[in-house]
LUMKE-920467 format. One record per residue (C-alpha): x, y, z; residue in three letters. Coordinates in Angstrom, 2 decimals. Example, Ala and Ser with C-alpha at 12.3 -4.5 7.8 and 13.67 -1.06 7.14 Angstrom:
- east_north_up_res
- 12.30_-4.50_7.80_ALA
- 13.67_-1.06_7.14_SER
***
This chain:
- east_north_up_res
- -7.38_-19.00_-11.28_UNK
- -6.96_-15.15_-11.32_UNK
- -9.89_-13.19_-11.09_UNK
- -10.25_-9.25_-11.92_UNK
- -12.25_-7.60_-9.27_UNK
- -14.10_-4.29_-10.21_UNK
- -16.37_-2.50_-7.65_UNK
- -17.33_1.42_-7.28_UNK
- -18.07_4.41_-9.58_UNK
- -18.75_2.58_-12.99_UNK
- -16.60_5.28_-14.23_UNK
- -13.37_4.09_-12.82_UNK
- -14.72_0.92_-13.34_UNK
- -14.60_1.42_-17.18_UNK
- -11.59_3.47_-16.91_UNK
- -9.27_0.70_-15.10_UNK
- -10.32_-1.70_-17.89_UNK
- -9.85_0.12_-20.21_UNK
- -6.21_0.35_-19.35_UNK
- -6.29_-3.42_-18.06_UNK
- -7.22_-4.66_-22.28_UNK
- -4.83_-1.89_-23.60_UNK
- -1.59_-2.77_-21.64_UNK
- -2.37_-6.42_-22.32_UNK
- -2.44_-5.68_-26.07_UNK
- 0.45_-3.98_-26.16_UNK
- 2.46_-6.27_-24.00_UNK
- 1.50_-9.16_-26.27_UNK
- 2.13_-7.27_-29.74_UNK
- 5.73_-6.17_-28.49_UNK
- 6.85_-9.33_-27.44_UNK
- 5.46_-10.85_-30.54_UNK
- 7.70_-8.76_-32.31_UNK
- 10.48_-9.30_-30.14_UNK
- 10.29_-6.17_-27.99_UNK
- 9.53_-7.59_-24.08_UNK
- 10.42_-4.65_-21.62_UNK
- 12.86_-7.25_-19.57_UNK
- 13.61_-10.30_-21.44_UNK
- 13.72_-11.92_-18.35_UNK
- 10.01_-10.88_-17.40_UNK
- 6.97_-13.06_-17.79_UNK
- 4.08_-11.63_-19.91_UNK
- 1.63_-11.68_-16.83_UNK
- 4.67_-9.51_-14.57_UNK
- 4.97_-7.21_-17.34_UNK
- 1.39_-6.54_-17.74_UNK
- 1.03_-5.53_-14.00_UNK
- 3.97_-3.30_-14.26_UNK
- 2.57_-1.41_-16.57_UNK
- -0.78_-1.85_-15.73_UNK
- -0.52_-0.32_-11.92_UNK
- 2.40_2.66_-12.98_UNK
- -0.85_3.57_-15.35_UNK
- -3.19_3.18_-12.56_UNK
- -0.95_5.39_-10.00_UNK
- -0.42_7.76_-12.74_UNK
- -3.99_8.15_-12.85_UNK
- -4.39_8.17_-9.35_UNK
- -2.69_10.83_-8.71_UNK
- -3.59_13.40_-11.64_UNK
- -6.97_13.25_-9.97_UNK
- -8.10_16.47_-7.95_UNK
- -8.90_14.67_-4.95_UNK
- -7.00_12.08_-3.03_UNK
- -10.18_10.54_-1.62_UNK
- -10.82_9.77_-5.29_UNK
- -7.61_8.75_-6.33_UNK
- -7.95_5.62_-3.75_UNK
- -11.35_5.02_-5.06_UNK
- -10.25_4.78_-8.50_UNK
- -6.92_2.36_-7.25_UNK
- -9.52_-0.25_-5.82_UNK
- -11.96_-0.12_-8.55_UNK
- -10.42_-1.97_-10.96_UNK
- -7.69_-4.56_-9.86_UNK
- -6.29_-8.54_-10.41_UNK
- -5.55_-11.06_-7.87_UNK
- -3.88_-14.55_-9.05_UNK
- -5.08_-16.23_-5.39_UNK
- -9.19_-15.09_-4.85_UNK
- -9.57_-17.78_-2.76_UNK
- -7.19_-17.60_0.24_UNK
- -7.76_-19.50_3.59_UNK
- -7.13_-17.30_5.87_UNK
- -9.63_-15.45_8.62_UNK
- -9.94_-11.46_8.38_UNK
- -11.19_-10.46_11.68_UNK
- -11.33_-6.38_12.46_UNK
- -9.98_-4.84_15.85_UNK
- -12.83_-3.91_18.44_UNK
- -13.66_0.03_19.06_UNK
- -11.54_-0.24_22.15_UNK
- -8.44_-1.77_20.66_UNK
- -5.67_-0.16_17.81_UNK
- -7.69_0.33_14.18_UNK
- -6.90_-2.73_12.05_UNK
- -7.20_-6.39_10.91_UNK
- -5.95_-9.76_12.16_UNK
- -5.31_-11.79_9.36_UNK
- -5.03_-15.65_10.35_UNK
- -4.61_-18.84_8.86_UNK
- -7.00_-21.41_9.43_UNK
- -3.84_-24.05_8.93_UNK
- -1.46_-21.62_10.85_UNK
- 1.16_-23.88_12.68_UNK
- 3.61_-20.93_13.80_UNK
- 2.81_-18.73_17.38_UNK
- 5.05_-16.19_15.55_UNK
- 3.43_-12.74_15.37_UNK
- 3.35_-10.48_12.62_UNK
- 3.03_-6.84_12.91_UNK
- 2.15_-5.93_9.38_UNK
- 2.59_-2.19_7.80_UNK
- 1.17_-1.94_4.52_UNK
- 2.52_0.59_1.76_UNK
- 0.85_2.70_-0.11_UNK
- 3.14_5.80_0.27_UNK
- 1.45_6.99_3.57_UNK
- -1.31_7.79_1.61_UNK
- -3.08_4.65_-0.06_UNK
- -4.57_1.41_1.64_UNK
- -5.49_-0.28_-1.23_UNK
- -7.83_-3.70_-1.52_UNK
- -5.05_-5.37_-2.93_UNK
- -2.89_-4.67_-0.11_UNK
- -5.33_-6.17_2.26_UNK
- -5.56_-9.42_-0.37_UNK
- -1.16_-9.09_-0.23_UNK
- -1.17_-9.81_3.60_UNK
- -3.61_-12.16_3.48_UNK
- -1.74_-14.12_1.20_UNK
- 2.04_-13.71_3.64_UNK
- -0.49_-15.17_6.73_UNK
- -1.58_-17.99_4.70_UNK
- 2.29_-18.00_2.93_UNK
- 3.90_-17.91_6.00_UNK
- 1.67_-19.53_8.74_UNK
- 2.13_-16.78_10.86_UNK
- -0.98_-14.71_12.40_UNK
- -0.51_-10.66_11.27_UNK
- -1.72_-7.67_12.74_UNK
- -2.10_-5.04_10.12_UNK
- -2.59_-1.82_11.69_UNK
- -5.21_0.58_9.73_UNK
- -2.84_3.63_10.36_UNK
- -4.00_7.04_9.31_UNK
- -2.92_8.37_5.99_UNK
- -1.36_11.35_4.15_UNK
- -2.05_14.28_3.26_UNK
- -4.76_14.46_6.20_UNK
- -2.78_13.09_8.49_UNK
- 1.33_14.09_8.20_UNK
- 4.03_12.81_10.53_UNK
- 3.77_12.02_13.53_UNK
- 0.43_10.49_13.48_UNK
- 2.08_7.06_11.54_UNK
- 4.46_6.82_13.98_UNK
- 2.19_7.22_16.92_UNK
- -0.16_4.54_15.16_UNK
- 2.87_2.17_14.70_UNK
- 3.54_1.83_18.20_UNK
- 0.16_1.83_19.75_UNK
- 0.06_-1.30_17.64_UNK
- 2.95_-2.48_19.33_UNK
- 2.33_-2.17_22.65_UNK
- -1.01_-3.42_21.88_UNK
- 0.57_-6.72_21.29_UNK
- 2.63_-6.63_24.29_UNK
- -0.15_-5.93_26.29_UNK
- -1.92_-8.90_24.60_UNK
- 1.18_-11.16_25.59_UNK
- 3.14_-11.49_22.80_UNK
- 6.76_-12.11_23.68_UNK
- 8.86_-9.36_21.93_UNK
- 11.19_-12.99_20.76_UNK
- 7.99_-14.14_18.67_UNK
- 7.08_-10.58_17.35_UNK
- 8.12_-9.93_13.60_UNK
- 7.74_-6.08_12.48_UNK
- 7.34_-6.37_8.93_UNK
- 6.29_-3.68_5.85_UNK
- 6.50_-2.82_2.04_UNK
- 7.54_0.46_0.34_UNK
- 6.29_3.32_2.88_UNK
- 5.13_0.18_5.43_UNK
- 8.92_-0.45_5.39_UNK
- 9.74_2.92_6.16_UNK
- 7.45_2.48_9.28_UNK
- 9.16_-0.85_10.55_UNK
- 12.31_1.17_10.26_UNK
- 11.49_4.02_11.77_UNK
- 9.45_1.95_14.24_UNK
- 12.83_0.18_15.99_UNK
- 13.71_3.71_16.63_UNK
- 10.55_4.69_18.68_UNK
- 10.73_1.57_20.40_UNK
- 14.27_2.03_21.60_UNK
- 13.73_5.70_22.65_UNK
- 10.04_4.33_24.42_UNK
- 12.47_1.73_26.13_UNK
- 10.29_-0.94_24.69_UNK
- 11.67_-4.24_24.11_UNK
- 12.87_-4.95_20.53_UNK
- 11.35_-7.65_18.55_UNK
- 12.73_-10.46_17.17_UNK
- 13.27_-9.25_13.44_UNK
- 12.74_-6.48_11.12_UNK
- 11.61_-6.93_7.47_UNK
- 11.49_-3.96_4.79_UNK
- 10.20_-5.04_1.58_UNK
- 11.30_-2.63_-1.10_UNK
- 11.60_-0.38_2.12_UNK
- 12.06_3.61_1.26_UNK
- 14.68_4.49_3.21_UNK
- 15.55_8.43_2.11_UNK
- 12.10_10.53_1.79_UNK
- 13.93_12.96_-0.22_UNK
- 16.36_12.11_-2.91_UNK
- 18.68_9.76_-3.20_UNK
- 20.68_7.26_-6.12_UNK
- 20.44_7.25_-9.93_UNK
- 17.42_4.44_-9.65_UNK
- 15.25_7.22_-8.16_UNK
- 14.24_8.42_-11.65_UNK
- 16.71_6.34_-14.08_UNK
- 14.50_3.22_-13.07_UNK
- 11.09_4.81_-14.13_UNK
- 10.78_2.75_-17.65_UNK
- 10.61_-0.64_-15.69_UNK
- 8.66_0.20_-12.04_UNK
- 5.64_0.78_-11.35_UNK
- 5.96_3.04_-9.32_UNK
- 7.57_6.68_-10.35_UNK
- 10.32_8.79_-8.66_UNK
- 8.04_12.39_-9.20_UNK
- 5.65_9.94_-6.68_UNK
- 8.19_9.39_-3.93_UNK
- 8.33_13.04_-3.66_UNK
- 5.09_13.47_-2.96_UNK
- 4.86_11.42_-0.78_UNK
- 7.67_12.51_0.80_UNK
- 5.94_16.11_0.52_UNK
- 2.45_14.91_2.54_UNK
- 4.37_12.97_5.33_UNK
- 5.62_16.33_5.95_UNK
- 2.91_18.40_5.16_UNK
- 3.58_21.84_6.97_UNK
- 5.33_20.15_10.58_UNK
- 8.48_21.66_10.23_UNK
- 10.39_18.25_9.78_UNK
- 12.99_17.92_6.99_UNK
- 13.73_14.98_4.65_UNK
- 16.76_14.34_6.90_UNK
- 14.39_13.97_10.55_UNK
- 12.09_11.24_8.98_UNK
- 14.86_9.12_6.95_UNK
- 16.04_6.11_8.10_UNK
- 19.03_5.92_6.46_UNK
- 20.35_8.71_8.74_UNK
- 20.07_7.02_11.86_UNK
- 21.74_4.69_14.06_UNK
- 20.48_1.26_14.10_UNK
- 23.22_-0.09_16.22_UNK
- 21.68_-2.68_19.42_UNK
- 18.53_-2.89_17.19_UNK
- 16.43_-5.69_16.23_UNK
- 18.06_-7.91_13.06_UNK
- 16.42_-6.23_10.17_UNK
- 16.35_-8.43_6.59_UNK
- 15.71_-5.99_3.44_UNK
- 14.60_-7.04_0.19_UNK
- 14.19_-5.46_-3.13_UNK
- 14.64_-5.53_-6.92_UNK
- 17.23_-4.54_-8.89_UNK
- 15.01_-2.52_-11.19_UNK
- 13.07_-1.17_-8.92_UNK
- 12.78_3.15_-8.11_UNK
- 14.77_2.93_-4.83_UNK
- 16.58_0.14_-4.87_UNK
- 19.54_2.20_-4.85_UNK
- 18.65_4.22_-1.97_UNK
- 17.85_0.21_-0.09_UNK
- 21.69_-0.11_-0.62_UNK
- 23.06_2.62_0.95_UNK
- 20.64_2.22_3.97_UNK
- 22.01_-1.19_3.84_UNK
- 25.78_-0.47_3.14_UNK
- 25.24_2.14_6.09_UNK
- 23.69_-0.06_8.68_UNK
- 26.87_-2.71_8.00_UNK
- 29.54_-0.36_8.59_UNK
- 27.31_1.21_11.86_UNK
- 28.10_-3.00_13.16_UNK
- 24.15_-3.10_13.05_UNK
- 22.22_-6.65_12.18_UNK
- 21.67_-6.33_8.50_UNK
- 21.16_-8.36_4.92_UNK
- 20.31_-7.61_1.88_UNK
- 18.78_-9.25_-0.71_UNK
- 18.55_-8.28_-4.34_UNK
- 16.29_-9.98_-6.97_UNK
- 18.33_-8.42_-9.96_UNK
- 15.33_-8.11_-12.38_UNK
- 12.58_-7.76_-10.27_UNK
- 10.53_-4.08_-9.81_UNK
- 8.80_-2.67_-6.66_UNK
- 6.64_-5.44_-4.51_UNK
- 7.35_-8.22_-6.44_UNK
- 6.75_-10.36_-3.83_UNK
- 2.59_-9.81_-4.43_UNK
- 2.86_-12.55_-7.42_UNK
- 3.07_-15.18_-4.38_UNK
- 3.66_-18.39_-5.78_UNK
- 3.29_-17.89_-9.08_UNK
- 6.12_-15.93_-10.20_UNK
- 9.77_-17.81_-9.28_UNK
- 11.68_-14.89_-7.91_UNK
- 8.45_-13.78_-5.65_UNK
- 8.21_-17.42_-4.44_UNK
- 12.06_-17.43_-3.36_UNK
- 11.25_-14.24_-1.66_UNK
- 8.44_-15.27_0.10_UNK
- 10.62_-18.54_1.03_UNK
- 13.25_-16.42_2.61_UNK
- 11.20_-14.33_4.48_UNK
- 9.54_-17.82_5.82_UNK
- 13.61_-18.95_6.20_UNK
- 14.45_-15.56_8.03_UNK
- 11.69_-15.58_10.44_UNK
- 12.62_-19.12_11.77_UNK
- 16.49_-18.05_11.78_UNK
- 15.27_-15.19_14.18_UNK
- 13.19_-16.67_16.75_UNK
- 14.47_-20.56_16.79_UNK
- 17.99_-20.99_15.52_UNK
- 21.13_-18.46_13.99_UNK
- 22.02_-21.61_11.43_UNK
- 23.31_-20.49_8.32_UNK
- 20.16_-19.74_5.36_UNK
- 20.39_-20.50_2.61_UNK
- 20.45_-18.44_-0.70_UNK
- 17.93_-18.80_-3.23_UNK
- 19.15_-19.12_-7.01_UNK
- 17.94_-15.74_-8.39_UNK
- 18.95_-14.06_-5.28_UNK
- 22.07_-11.77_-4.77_UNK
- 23.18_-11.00_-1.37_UNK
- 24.26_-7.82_-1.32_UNK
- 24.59_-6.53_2.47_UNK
- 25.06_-9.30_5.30_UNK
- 26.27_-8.34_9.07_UNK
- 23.89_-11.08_10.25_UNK
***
């Protein structure tokens, strides 16, 4: 049963409502006129589209990022409240963060988890998202509470990212039952991540897993902006972000892109991402680039799907064959290199696998 969680300033409270019974209303009075967004959308998808891009909209015409993330948690819906998984936070003495475990886990796979958020937000609803992949996939994630932009630029998510990793080695995690795994700018980090590893001469995990990963901080394919009208998230916003990972270091768009790298004797990385989402385009080329490096790479593209589709879980078709492939990838990488299978909504774009 979904349940709409509301908490802080009554202010935002009101405010996130507000927008909540609004977008609802309109969504419903378009399509009963024939006028859906994406024909191919449910009514429940399309009101969270539009519901969050009016949320991060909001967000971030606010004066001061501290309240901008207030606002994003105060108002928010979750179609899983009740997920049975354990939450337990790091000690003082060990990397900032969260386990998140499943009480029915039957996997000793280990997730190292790096939420989005652009750099700069940690939302609630993130922290519900990897809940849900632990109890999804069976598989026990650390999610590293890494600091955040604009107060903290480059390198200090970097630095974060692989204190969290060598935490786990030290803990005794094999590097062949480690997953790195992270959505939007948490992709970015699993990226970038292999990279710091391999110059650290750290042992590589087993796989690599960008969810609608950004790839190019600066900019980069028509989808950047032409996809604005169906994601939830806006192209003016990756620049921004782009602009705080920065801040005033010195490095250039070109120094903290992935997509200008070499990947090649790297851990398998699987990408996935929708076809109507802001940088899907820019997922290709990193993709298209990786295969013709001879690096360990697939793609797959949900055709109709936006940014982080994958948070419907199990009640959305395309988010549930996501989640199943990421489940299907996982045991590909640390048990067997059979051939996977492809789910029916599912192109495979990219695959040097």
């Amino acid at each position: 049963m979904p349940k709409t969680i509301l908490k802080g300033r009554l202010g935002h409270k009101l405010r996130g409502l507000a927008v909540l019974l609004l977008v609802s209303m309109s969504v419903l009075v378009r399509r009963a006129i024939g006028r859906p967004l994406v024909p191919e959308w449910s009514v429940s998808f399309e009101i969270g589209t539009l519901f969050w891009r009016k949320q991060f909209n909001h967000a971030f015409s606010l004066p001061d990022i501290r309240e901008g993330r207030a606002y994003l948690d105060a108002c928010y819906s979750v179609l899983d409240p009740e997920l049975d998984v354990q939450i337990r936070p790091n000690s003082a003495a060990e990397p900032r963060g969260d386990w998140f475990i499943p009480r029915s886990k039957s996997s000793d796979v280990v997730m190292l988890y790096f939420h989005g958020g652009g750099y700069t937000f940690y939302m609630d609803v993130s922290r519900h998202f990897i809940a849900l992949l632990a109890q999804t996939l069976g598989v026990s994630i650390f999610a590293p509470d890494y600091r955040l932009t604009p107060e903290n630029p480059h390198p200090a998510q970097i630095d974060d990212g692989l204190a969290a990793y060598k935490y786990l080695l030290a803990q005794g995690h094999e590097p062949s039952k480690i997953v790195v795994c992270g959505d939007s700018a948490g992709g970015h980090l699993t990226l970038i991540s292999l990279l710091k590893f391999r110059d650290e001469k750290l042992p590589q995990p087993a796989l690599a897993i960008g969810l609608s990963p950004w790839t190019d901080i600066g900019r980069r394919g028509e989808s950047q902006f032409g996809n604005d009208v169906y994601d939830l998230v806006q192209g003016y916003q990756t620049l921004q972000f782009g602009a705080w990972l920065k801040g005033v270091t010195g490095f250039t768009d070109t120094e903290l892109s992935p997509i200008y790298e070499d990947y090649r004797g790297l851990a398998p990385i699987y990408l996935q991402a929708g076809g109507k989402e802001i940088l899907v385009d820019m997922i290709r080329d990193f993709a298209k680039t990786l295969e013709q490096q001879g690096s360990k790479i697939r793609l797959d593209v949900w055709k109709h799907m936006t940014h982080e589709f994958h948070g419907y879980g199990m009640h959305l078709q395309e988010s549930r064959e996501a989640l199943q492939e990421i489940q299907a990838a996982i045991l590909w990488a640390v048990q067997t290199a059979q051939q996977r299978r492809l789910s029916p909504n599912a192109q495979t774009e990219v695959s040097n696998l």
